[in-house]
VOKOL-57241 format. One record per atom (N, C-alpha, C): residue in one letter; x, y, z. Coordinates in steps of 0.1 Angstrom, whole numbers, plus 5000, padded with zeros to 4 digits. Example, Ala and Ser with C-alpha at 12.3 -4.5 7.8 and 13.67 -1.06 7.14 Angstrom:
2
A513249435078
A512349555078
A513249675078
S512849785071
S513749895071
S512950005079
! end
This chain:
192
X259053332322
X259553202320
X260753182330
X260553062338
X262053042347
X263253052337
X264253082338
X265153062335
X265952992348
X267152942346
X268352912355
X269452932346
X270152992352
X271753082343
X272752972351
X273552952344
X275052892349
X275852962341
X276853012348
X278153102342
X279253042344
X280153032336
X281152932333
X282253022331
X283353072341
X284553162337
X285753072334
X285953072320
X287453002320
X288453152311
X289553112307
X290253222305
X290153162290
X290153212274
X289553372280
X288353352277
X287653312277
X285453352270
X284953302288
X283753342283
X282853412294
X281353312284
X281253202292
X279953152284
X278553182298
X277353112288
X276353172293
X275153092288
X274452972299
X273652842294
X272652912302
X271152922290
X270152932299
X269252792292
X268152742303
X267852652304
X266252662311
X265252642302
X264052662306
X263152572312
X262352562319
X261652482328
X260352422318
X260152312311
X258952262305
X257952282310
X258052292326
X256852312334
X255952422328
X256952512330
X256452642323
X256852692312
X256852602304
X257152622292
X255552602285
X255152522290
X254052482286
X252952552295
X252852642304
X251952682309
X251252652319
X251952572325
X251452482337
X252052552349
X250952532358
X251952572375
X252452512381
X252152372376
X252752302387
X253152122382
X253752012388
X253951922378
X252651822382
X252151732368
X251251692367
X251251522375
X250451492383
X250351372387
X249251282386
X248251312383
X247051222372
X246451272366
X246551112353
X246051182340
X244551052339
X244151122326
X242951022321
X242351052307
X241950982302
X241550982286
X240850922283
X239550962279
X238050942273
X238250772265
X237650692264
X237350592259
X237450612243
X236950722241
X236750752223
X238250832219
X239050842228
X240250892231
X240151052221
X239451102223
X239151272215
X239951332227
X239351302239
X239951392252
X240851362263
X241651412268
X242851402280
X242751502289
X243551452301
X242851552317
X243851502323
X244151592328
X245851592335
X245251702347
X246251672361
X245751732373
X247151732379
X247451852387
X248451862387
X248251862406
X249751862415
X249651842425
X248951942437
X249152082433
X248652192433
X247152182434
X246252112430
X244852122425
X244252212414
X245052182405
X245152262391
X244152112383
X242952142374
X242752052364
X242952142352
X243552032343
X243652092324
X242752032320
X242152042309
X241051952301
X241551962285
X242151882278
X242951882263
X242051832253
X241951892240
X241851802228
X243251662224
X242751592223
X243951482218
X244251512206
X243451542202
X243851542184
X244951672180
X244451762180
X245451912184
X246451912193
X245851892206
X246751902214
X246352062226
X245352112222
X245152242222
X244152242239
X244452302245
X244152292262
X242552332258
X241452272262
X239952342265
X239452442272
X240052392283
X239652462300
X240752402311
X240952502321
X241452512332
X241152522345
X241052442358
X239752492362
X240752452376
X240552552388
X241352492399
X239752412405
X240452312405
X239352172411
X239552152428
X240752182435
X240652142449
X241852232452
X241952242466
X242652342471
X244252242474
X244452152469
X245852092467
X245751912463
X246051842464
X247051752455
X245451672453
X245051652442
X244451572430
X244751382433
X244051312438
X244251172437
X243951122428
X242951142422
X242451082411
X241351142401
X240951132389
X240251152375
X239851082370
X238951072363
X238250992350
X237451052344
X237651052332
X236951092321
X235751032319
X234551082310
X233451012307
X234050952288
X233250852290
X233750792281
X233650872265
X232450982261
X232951062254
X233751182256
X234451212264
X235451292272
X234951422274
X233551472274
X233351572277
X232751592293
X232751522304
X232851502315
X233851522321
X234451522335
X235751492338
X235351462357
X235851382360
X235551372373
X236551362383
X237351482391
X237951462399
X237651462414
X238851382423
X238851382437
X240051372442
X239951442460
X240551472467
X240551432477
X240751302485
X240651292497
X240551382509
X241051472512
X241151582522
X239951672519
X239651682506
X238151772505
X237051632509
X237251532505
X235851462507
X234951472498
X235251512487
X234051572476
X234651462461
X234051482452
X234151402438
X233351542432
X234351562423
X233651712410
X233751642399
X232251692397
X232351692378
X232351812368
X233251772358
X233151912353
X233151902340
X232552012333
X232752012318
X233952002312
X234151952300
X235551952296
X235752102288
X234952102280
X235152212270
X235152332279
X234152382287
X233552492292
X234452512309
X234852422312
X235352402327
X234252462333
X232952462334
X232152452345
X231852342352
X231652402365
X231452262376
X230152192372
X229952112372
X228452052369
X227852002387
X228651952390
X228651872400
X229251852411
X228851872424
X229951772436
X229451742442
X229551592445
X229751472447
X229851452465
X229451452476
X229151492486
X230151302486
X231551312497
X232151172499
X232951222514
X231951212525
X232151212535
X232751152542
X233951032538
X234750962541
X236350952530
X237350932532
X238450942524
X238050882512
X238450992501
X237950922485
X239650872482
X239350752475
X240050682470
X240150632452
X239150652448
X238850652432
X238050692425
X237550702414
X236650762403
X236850662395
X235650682388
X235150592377
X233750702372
X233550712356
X232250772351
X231650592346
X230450602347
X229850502342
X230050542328
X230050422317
X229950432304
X229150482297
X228050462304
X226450562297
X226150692303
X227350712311
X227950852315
X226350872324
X226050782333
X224750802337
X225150802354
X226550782358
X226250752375
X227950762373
X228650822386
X229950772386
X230350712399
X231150632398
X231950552408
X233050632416
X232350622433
X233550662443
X233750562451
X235050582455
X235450472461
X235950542474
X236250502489
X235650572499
X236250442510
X236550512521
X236450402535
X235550432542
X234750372547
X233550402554
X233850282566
X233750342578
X233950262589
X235150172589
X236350232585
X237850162582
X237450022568
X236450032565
X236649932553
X236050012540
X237249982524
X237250032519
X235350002511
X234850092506
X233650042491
X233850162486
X233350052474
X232750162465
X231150192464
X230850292459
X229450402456
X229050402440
X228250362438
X227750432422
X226950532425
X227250682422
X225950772425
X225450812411
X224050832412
X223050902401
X224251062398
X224751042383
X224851202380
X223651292383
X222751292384
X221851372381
X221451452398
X221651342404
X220851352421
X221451372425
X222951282425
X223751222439
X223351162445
X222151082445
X221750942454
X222750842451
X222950792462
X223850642459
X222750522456
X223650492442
X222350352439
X223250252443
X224250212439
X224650092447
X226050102459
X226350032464
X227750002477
X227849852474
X229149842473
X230149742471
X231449752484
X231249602491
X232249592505
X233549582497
X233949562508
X235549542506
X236049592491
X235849672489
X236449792475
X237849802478
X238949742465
X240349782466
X240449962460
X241649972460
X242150142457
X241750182445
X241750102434
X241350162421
X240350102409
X239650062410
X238749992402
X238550052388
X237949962377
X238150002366
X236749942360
X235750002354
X234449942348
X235049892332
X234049802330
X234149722319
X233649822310
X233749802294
X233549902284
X232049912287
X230949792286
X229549772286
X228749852298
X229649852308
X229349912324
X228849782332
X229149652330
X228449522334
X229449492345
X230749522348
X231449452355
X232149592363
X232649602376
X233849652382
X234649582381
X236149542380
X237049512388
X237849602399
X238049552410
X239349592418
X239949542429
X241349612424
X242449522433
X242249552448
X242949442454
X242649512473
X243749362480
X243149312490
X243449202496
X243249082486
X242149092484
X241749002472
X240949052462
X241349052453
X241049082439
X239949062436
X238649142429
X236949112430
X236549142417
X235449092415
X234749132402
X233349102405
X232549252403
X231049282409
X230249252398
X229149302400
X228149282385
X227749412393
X227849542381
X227549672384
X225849682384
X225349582380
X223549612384
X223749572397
X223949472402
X223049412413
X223749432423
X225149482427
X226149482434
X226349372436
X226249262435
X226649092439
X228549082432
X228849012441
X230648992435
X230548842426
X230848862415
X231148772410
X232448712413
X233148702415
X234548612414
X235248682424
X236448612429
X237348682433
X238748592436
X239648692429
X240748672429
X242148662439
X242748582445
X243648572460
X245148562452
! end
């Protein structure tokens, strides 16, 4: 455990403050910079800058798995909506991982040969959402969990998109604000 000592001489006592680091208080290496939490809220996933993933029970509080996911700082996570998924990325790897929550086995990576920018699991936990610059303009990707084929691409993709509960809609913010229809890739609306 860090400690940090501060010694305080006055005349006459001789005091003596230790002061422990929560970081490692809690067992962590490093401090945490994204989190995410299952839709049925059972599960939480915290990623630290290091490329450390945790995978939690909410209810307990009690850590699952630990799993180093990328060789340094973590952009972004999402959970599958029953939280036993977890999907991180790293722009500098180029990759999107999926992984078990309970087990911390890798299930998956996610081949993102251009700067990744976001995650999304589909709701039916059937395909997840990357988001990507490809040719200096941002989209997003729905890929098959199962394959990694890309079934759909959406232009102009802002930095963080968010699927509707049903899986029927993306939104995301950018230049102008959009809202897709996740079957067909067509944009429905868009916001200025």
């Amino acid at each position: 455990i860090l400690h940090i000592v501060f010694y305080y001489l006055a005349l006459p006592c001789l005091a003596q403050i230790t002061v422990t680091s929560p970081i490692q208080q809690y067992g962590l290496e490093s401090i945490n910079n994204v989190a995410a939490i299952s839709a049925n809220g059972a599960r939480f996933a915290t990623a630290t800058v290091r490329g450390m993933a945790y995978f939690w029970d909410a209810q307990t509080g009690a850590r699952l798995a630990s799993v180093k996911a990328s060789n340094g700082y973590i952009e972004t996570m999402a959970l599958s909506p029953d939280g036993s998924k977890a999907l991180t990325v790293r722009s500098s790897d180029s990759e999107g991982r999926l992984w078990d929550t309970l087990t911390g086995q890798l299930n998956r990576t996610f081949s993102n040969p251009n700067q990744g920018i976001n995650a999304a699991v589909l709701p039916d936990g059937s395909g997840i959402l990357l988001g990507a610059i490809e040719n200096h303009v941002s989209v997003g990707k729905i890929l098959d969990v199962q394959t990694g084929e890309r079934l759909k691409t959406f232009g102009e993709f802002g930095w963080h998109a968010v699927i509707s509960p049903d899986g029927s809609k993306i939104a995301c913010p950018g230049n102008t604000t959009s809202v897709w229809d996740a079957e067909t890739g067509a944009r429905i609306r868009s916001f200025t």
